[in-house]
C-alpha positions in Angstrom: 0.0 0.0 0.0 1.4 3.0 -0.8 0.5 6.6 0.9 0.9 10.2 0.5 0.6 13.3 2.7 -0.5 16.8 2.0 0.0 19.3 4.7 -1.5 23.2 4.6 0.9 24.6 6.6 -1.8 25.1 9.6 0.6 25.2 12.5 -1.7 23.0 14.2 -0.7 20.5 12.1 3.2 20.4 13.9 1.6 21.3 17.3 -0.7 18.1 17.2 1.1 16.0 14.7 -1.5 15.3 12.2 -1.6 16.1 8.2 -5.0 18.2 6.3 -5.1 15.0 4.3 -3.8 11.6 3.8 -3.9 9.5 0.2 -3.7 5.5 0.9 -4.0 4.0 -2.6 -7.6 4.9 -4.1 -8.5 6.2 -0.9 -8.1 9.7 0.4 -9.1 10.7 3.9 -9.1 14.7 5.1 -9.0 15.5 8.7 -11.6 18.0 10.2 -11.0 20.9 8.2 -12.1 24.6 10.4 -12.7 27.7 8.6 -9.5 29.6 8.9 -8.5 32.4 6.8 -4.2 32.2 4.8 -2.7 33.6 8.2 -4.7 31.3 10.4 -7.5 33.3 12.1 -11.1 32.4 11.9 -12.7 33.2 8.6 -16.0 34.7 8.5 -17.1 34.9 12.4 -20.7 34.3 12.7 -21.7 33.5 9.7 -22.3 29.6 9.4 -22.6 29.9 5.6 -19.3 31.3 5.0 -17.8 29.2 6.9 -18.9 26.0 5.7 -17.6 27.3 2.2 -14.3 27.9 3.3 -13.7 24.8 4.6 -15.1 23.1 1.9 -12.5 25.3 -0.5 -10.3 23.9 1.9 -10.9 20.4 1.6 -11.3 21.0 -2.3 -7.5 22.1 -1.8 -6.2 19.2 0.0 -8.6 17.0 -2.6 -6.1 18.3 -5.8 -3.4 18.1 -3.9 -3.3 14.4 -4.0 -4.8 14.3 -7.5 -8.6 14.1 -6.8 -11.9 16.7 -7.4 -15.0 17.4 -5.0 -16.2 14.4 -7.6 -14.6 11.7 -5.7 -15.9 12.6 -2.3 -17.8 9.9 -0.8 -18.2 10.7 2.6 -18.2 14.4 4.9 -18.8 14.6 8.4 -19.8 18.2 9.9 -19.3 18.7 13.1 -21.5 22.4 14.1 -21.8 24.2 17.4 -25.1 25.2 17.1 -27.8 22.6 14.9 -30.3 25.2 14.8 -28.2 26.8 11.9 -28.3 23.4 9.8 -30.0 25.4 6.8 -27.0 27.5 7.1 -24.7 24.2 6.3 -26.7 22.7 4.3 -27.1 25.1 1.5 -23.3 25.4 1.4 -23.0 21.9 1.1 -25.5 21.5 -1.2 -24.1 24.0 -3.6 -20.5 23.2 -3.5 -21.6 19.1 -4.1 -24.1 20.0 -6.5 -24.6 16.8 -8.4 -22.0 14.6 -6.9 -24.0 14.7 -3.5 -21.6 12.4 -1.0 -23.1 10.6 2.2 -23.0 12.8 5.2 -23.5 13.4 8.9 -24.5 16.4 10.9 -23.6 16.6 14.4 -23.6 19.1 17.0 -20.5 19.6 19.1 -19.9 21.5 22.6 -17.2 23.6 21.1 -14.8 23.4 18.7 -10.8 24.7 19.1 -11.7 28.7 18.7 -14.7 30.2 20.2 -15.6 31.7 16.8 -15.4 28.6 14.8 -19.4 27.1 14.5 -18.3 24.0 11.8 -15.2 21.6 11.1 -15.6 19.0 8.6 -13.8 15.6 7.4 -14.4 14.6 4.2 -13.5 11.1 2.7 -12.9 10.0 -1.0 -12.2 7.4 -3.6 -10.4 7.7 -6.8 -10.2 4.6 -9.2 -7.6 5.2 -11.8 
């Protein structure tokens, strides 16, 4: 089996010991992906929409990194502070999937690592070559 890593450069990732996403042969796994801006603060705060589409740009990052498209996703989990907000979510999800709709799970959380961060999600893959 053969595996490759893509970091972001997070400094998180060091601190915890972890990489934005990991390729193990036709299957790519992303860790929970927040919604933080280039210089690492939190994008967007209060506003559940925009965050869910910058972590999804995120993930869509780490995706083409290791040579795969929002196409191949199979599989997000969404972790949210606050369920009330799932329309919020949802229509980000919905848009940036469009018609490659993966399987997914909503859950709400105590708190995630920044007071101002409502979502993180993971987000799993397949590519057949």
């Amino acid at each position: 089996m053969s595996f490759q890593r893509s970091f972001s450069g997070a400094p998180w990732e060091s601190q915890i010991g972890y990489c934005r996403a990991l390729r193990a042969d036709d299957q790519i796994f992303i860790t929970g992906t927040a919604p933080v801006t280039q210089d690492g603060a939190v994008h967007a705060p209060g506003d559940g929409y925009e965050q869910t589409i910058r972590c999804l740009d995120i993930i869509q990052e780490a995706l083409a990194s290791l040579g795969a498209g929002i196409e191949h996703v199979v599989r997000t989990r969404i972790f949210v502070t606050d369920i009330e907000r799932w329309e919020e979510y949802g229509k980000a999800h919905r848009e940036f999937f469009g018609l490659h709709p993966p399987a997914t799970t909503l859950v709400e959380v105590r708190r995630l690592i920044h007071p101002d961060m409502l979502i993180e999600i993971e987000a799993d893959a397949v590519v057949r070559e």
